[in-house]
N, C-alpha and C positions, 0 to 999 in steps of 0.2 A: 504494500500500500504506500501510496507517494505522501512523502512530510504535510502536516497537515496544520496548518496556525488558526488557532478558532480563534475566532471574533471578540470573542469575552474572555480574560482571563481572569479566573477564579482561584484561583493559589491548587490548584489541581495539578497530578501529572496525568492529565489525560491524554493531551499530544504525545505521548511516550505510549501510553496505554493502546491507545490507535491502531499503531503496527505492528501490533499484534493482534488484531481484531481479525477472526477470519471474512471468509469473501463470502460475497454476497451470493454466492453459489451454495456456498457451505449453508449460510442461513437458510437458503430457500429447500435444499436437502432437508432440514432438519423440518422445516414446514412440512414438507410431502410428508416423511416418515408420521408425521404426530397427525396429519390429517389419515392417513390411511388406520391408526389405531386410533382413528376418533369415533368410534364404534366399539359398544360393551362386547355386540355379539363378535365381531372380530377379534377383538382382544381376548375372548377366552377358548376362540378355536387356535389363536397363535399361542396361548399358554398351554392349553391341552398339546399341542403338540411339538412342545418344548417338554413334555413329559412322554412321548411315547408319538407312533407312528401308528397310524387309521385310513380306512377307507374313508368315504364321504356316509357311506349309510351309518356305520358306526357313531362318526361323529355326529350326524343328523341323531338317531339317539339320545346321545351322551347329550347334547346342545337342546333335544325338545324343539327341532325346527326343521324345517323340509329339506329333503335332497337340496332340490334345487336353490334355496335361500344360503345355504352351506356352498355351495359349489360356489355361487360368486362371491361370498367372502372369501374361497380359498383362491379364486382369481386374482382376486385385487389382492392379497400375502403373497401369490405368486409372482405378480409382475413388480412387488415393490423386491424382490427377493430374500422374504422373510422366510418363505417356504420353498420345498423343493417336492417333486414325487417321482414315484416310480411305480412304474405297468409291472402286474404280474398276473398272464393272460388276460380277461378281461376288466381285471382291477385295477385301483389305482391305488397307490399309498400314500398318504402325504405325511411330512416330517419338519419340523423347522430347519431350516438351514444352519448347515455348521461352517458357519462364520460370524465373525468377530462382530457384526452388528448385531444381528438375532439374539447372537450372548448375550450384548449389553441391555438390549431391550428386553429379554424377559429377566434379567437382573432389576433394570430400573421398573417393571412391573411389579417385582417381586417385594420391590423397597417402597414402590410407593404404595399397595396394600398393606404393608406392615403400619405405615403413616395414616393412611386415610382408612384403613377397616382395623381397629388395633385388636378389636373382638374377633374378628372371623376370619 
């Protein structure tokens, strides 16, 4: 980020602070990801399967909501690359992805139920 002199100085070292602000990519990243788990039902098909690997009926089940309503949540996990699946003859499996995002996201899930449900 290019040197940046604000207008008002306030006895701040925020001009320092600056450049290291990341880019406005990064920001918009972090919008997509929290807009894609800005859904209860999404968020606990991506936790369920951060604990274990399911068809879509299964999870339909476990979730109390139709095939089809499941399948496009698992759409929209799959193209953000939370999830991954794999065909075995007719079936599919889906799994959270093992990568260093999905980690931190059912971590910071994990932490921020512990904050906001401290009962349950």
């Amino acid at each position: 980020m290019p040197e940046i002199t604000l207008p008002h100085d306030h006895g701040q070292p925020m001009e320092h602070e600056l450049t290291h602000m990341p880019s406005v990519e990064n920001f918009q990243t972090v919008a997509n990801i929290c807009r894609q788990l800005g859904d209860g039902s999404r968020i606990r098909i991506f936790w369920l399967l951060c604990h274990c690997e399911e068809c879509v009926i299964n999870l339909s089940s476990m979730m109390e909501m139709s095939s089809p309503a499941v399948s496009h949540h698992l759409r929209q996990l799959k193209a953000g690359g939370l999830i991954v699946s794999r065909r075995v003859g007719k079936e599919v499996y889906y799994r959270a992805a093992d990568t260093e995002q999905a980690h931190l996201l059912h971590h910071m899930i994990e932490q921020i139920m512990k904050i906001a449900c401290p009962t349950g």
